[in-house]
C-alpha positions in Angstrom: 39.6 16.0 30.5 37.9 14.4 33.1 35.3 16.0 35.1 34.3 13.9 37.3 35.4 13.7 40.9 35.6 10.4 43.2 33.8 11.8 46.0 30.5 11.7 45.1 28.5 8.5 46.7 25.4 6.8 45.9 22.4 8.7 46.9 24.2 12.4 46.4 22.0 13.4 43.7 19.3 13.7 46.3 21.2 15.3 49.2 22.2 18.2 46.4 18.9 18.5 45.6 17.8 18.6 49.0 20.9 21.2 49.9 19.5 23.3 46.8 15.3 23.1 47.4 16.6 25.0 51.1 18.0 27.7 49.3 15.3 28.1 46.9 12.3 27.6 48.9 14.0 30.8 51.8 14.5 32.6 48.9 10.8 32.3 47.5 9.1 33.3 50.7 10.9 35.4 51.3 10.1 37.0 48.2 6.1 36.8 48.2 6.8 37.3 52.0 8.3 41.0 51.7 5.6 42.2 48.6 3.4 41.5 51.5 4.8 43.2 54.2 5.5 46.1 52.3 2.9 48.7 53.0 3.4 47.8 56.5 7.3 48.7 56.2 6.4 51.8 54.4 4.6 53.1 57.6 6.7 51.8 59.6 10.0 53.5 58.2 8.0 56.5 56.9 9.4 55.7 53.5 8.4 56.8 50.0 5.9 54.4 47.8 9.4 54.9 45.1 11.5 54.0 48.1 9.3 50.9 48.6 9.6 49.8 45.3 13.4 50.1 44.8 13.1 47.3 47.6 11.7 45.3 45.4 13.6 46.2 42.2 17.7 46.9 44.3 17.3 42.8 44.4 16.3 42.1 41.0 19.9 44.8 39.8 22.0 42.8 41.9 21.3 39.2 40.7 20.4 40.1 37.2 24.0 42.4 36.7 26.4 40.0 39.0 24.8 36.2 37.8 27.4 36.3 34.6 30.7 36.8 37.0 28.9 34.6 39.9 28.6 32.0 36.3 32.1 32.4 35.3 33.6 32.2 39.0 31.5 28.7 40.1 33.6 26.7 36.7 36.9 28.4 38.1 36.6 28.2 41.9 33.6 25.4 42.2 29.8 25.5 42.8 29.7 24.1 46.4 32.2 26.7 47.6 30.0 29.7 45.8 26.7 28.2 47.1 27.4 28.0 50.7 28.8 31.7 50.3 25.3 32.4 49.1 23.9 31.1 51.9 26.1 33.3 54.1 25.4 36.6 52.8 21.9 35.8 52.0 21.8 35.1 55.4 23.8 38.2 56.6 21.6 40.3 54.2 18.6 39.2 55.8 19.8 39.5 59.3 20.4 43.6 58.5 17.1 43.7 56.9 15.3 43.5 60.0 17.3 45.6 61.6 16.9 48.9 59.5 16.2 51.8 61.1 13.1 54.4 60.9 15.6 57.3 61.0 16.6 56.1 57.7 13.6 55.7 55.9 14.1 52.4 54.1 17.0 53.8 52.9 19.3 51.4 54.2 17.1 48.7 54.1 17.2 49.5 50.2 21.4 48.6 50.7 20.4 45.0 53.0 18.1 44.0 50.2 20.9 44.5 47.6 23.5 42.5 50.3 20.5 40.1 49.8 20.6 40.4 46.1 24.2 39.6 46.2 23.4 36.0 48.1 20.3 35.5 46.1 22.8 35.7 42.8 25.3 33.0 44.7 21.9 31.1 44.9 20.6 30.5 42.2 23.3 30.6 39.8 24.6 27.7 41.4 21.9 25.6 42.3 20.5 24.9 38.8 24.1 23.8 38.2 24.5 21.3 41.2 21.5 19.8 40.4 22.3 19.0 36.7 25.9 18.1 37.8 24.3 15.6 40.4 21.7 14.0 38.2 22.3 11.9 35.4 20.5 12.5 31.9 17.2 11.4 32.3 16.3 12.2 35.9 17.4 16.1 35.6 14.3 17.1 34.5 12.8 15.6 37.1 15.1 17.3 40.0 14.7 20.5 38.0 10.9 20.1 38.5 11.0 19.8 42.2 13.2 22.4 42.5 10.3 24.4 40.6 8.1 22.9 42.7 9.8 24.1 45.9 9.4 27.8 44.4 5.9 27.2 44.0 5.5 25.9 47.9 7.6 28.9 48.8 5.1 31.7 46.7 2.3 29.5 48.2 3.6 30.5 52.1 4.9 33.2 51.8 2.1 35.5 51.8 0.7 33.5 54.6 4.1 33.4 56.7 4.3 37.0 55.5 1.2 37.9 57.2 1.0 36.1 59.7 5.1 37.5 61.4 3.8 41.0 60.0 1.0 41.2 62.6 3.8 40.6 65.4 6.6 42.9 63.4 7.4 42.9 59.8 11.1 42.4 60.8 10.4 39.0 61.5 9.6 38.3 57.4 13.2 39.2 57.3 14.7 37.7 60.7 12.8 33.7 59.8 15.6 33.7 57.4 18.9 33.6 60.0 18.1 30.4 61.4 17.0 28.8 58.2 20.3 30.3 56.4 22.5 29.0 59.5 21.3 25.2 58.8 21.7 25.1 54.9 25.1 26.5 55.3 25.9 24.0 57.9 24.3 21.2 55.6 25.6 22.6 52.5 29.2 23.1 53.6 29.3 19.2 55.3 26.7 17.1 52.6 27.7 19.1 49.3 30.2 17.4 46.9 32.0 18.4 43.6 31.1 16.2 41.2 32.7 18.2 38.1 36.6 18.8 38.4 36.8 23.2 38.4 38.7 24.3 35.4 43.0 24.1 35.7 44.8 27.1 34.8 41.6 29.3 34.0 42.8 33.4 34.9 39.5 35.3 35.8 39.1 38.5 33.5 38.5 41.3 36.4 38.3 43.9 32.9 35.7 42.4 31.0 34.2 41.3 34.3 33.9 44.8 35.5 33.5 46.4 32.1 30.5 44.4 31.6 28.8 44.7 35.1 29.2 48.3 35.2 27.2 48.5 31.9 24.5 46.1 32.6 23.8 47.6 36.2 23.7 51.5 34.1 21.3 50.1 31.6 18.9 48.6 34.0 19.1 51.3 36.3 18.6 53.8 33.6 15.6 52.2 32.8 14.5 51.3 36.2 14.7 55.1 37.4 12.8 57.0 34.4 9.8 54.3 35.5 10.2 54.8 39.4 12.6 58.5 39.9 14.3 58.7 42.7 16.7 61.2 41.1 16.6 63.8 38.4 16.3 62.7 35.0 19.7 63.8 34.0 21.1 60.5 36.0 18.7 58.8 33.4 21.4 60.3 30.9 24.7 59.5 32.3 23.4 56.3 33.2 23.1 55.9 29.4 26.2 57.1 28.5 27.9 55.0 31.5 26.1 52.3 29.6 27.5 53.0 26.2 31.1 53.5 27.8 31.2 49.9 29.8 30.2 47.9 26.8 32.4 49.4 24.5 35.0 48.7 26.7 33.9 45.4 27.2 34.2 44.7 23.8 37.4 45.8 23.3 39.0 43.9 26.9 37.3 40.8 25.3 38.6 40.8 22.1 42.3 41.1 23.9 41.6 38.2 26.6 42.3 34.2 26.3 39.0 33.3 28.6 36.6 36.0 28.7 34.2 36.5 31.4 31.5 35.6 29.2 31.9 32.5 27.1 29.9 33.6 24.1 31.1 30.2 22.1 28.0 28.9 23.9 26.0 30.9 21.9 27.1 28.8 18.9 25.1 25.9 20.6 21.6 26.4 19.0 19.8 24.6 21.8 21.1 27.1 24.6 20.8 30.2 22.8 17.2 29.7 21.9 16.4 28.0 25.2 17.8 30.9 27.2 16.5 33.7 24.7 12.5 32.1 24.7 13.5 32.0 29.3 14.5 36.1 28.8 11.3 36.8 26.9 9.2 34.6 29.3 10.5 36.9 31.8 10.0 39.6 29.9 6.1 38.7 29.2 5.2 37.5 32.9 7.8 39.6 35.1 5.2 42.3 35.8 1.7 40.6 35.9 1.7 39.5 39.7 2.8 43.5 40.2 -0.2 44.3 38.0 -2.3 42.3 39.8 -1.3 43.4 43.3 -2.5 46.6 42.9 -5.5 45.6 40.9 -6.6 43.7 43.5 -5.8 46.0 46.5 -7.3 49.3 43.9 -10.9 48.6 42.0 -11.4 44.9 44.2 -10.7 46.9 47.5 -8.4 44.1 49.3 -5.9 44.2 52.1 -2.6 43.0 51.1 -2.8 39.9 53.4 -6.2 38.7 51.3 -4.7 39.7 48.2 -1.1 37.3 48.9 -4.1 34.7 49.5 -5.9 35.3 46.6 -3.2 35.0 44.3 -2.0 31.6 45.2 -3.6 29.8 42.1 -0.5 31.0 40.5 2.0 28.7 42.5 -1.0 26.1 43.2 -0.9 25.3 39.5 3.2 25.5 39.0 3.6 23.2 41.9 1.6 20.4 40.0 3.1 21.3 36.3 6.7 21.8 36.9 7.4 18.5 38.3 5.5 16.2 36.1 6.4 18.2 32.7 9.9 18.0 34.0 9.8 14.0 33.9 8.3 14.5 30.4 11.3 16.3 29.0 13.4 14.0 30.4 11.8 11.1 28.2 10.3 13.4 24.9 12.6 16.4 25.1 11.9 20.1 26.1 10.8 21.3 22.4 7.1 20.8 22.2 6.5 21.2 26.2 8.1 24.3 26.6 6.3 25.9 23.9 3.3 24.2 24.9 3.3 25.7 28.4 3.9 29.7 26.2 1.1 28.8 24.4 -1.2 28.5 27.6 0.8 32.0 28.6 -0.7 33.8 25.7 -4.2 32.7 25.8 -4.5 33.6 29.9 -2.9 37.0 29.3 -5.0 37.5 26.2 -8.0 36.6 28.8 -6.5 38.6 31.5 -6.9 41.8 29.7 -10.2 41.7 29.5 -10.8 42.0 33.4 -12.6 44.0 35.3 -13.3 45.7 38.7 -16.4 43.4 38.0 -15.4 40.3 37.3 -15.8 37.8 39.7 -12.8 36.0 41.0 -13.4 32.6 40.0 -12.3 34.1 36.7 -9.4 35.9 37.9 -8.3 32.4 39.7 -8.8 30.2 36.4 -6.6 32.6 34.5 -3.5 32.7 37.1 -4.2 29.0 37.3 -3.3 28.7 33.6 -0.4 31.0 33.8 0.9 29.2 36.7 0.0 25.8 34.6 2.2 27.2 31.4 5.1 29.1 33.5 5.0 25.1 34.7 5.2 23.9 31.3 7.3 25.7 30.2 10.4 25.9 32.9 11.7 22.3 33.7 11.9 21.7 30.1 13.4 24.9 29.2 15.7 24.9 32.1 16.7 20.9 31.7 17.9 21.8 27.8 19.5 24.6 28.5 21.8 23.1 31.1 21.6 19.4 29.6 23.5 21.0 26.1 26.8 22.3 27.4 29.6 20.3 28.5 30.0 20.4 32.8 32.6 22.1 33.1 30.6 25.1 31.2 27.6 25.2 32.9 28.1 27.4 35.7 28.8 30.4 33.3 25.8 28.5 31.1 23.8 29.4 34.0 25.0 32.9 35.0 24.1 33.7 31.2 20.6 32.1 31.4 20.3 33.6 34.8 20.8 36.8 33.7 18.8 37.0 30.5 15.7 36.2 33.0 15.9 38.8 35.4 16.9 41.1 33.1 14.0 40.6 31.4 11.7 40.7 34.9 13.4 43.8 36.0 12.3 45.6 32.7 9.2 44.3 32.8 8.5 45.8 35.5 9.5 49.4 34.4 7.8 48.7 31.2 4.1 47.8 33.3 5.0 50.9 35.9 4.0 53.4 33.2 1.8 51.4 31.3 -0.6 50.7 34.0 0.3 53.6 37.0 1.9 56.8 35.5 -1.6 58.2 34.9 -2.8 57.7 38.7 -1.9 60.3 41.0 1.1 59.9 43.6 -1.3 60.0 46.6 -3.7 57.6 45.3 -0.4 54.9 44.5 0.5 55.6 48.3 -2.9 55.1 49.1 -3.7 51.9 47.5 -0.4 50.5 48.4 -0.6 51.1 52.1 -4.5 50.8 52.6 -6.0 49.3 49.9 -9.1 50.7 47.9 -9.2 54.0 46.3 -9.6 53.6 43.4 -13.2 52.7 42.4 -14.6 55.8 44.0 -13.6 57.9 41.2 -15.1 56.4 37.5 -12.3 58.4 35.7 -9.4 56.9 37.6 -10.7 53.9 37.2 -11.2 53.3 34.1 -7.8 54.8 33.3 -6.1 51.9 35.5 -7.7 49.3 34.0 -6.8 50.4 29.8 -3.4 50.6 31.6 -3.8 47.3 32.5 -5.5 45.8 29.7 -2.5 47.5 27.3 0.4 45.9 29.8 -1.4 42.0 29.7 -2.0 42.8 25.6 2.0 43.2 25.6 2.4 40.9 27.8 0.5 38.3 25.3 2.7 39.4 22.3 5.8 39.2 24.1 4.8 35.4 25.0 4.0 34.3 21.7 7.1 35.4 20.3 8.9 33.8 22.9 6.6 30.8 22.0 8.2 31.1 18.4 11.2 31.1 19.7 11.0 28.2 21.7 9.8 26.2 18.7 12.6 27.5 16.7 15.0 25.6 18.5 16.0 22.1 17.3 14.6 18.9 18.8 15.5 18.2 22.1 16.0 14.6 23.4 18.2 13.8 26.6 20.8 11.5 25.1 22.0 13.8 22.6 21.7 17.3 23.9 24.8 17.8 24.0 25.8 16.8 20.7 23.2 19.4 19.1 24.9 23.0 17.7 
């Protein structure tokens, strides 16, 4: 079959990516943005510190659970369509956001952030895929790169433009987001192209679809709410039994479908599957160390949150130089060696990072979120540029809603892994303390020191959770551009 269109021109490589780096970079300050603004919401609203954080982790359910359908619907219906529907809700999503109401305390603003999580899923799903679609092999991981590298600028400014709308109201973190969501819809819906041909005759498998939804969303929350309870613990428990349910049922719609909701054949291609597992358990390792950090910083080093979104831009500093330039590498050597390269740097700056201190000087602290910025660098482009470089187009979109789900799956339980690793043993009013005020924690030795083994025991897992992502990685076979696809 052919899958390419006539429509595309010369030059549309560049608008896509262009269309695309909009999209990411809203979406990446307005996620450093928000962690920054929170405490001032929380007053604000008179919400709950668990409250708080369910605005944080509602967006990670809804993109981690929908990415496989969003996947499955962008080969049926086409990517530009999907994306500029992204762009709308994300846009929508943000508009409510700043408009929740105190008499509600965060509550709804809990149900925007998931609207949000639904455009965010639209998002990203499809923009990895439009930019491999519009590049040709040997420039994607190039475009890849900048597209990491437009993340980066976004964490960069968003702590900045986060503190700087939050001293004139925190609803304009939210509210930046309409005008910017209102031109890349316009752009996307009159620049954006469809350079791969959607699927003919494909029926969409609304069983499977919602079989396997419903069970992802119960086994995240299930694990999401025993680390931050909202409820009683027996909605733990049906959750798991509404997990146990959806997947069996899952299993048994898919055997009994022609096209499944989740093409699992791809999972026969040896460079995906190990390129998406070593992106899950990269998740995984480094989905809860800027969380860590946030509080160490605002607990034993006694910072406001606007210093502390400062403080931690080494991260972004160092992926904005790495991501592009290992990018072009894999282009020309292949993803094998860089990706687990850039692990490799992971493990030794966690290893290092759980040996801090409310002591040690920041310099310290900078070098080692320079060199987990440097390796999550590395490591992405490369990873990212396989992945999507060894399935055939007219794959790729459910490609991606697999690899995007794998990810932040693996950041959401990270997450609820380092919440009661690190915070369980801290009492309720010194969490709401720290989080809206900053301090409080270096006044008493005891609950100190009980923060910091927490957070020397999450990094150490952290570490361990790299490397073997690192061995995965290496596991895979080679990767070189010209015959990615041709590799099982």
């Amino acid at each position: 079959m052919n899958t390419k269109t006539g429509d595309t021109h010369v030059g549309y490589e560049w608008i896509a990516l262009s269309v695309t780096t909009i999209g990411v970079l809203m979406a990446s300050i307005d996620g450093s943005a928000v962690i920054i603004a929170l405490p001032t919401i929380l007053a604000d609203l008179q919400a709950s510190f668990i409250t708080m954080m369910w605005v944080l982790l509602g967006y990670l359910l809804i993109v981690a659970a929908i990415v496989p359908v969003v996947g499955r619907l962008a080969d049926i219906l086409g990517r530009k369509k999907l994306y500029n529907i992204g762009f709308v809700i994300f846009t929508a999503g943000s508009l409510l956001c700043g408009l929740s109401l105190p008499q509600f305390h965060g509550v709804d603003l809990l149900v925007y952030r998931m609207i949000q999580g639904v455009g965010g899923a639209l998002l990203m799903t499809n923009s990895v895929v439009i930019v491999t679609d519009a590049f040709r092999k040997g420039n994607i991981g190039f475009a890849l790169g900048v597209n990491g590298v437009a993340f980066s600028a976004g964490f960069l400014l968003g702590p900045l433009v986060g503190g700087v709308l939050t001293t004139i109201s925190w609803r304009l973190v939210f509210l930046v987001n309409v005008p910017i969501g209102i031109f890349g819809t316009i752009y996307g819906v009159y620049k954006l192209r469809e350079p791969v041909v959607p699927l003919a005759d494909q029926i969409f498998d609304w069983a499977g679809a919602i079989a396997f939804t419903a069970g992802l969303t119960a086994l995240l929350l299930a694990v999401s709410l025993y680390a931050f309870p909202i409820t009683g613990v027996w909605v733990v428990y049906v959750m798991c039994v509404v997990t146990v349910v959806s997947f069996a049922a899952f299993i048994f719609a898919e055997g009994r479908v022609r096209q499944p909701i989740l093409n699992l054949h791809l999972l026969s291609n040896r460079i995906f599957t190990y390129a998406t597992a070593a992106s899950g358990l990269s998740g995984l390792a480094r989905g809860a160390v800027l969380f860590v950090l946030i509080f160490f910083f605002q607990g034993p080093y006694g910072l406001d949150p606007l210093t502390t979104g400062i403080l931690m831009t080494p991260f972004g500093a160092a992926l904005l130089v790495t991501a592009p330039i290992s990018g072009r590498l894999s282009d020309r050597y292949g993803a094998r060696y860089l990706a687990t390269g850039g692990l490799l740097i992971d493990v030794g700056a966690l290893i290092g990072m759980a040996t801090i201190v409310s002591t040690t000087p920041y310099w310290v602290l900078a070098v080692l979120m320079a060199l987990i910025g440097a390796g999550s660098g590395i490591f992405w482009s490369p990873n990212t540029n396989a992945a999507m470089s060894a399935v055939q187009p007219n794959e790729r979109g459910a490609a991606s809603g697999i690899r995007t789900m794998v990810q932040n799956t693996g950041q959401m339980l990270a997450i609820a892994i380092a919440f009661p690793l690190v915070l369980s043993t801290l009492p309720v009013a010194v969490l709401y303390h720290v989080f809206l005020y900053g301090g409080g924690l270096s006044s008493d030795p005891l609950v100190l020191a009980a923060f910091e083994l927490g957070m020397h025991q999450a990094f150490l897992v952290s570490a361990a959770i790299s490397a073997f992502a690192a061995i995965i990685s290496f596991m895979r076979p080679k990767h070189a551009p010209d015959d990615a696809t041709a590799a099982t």
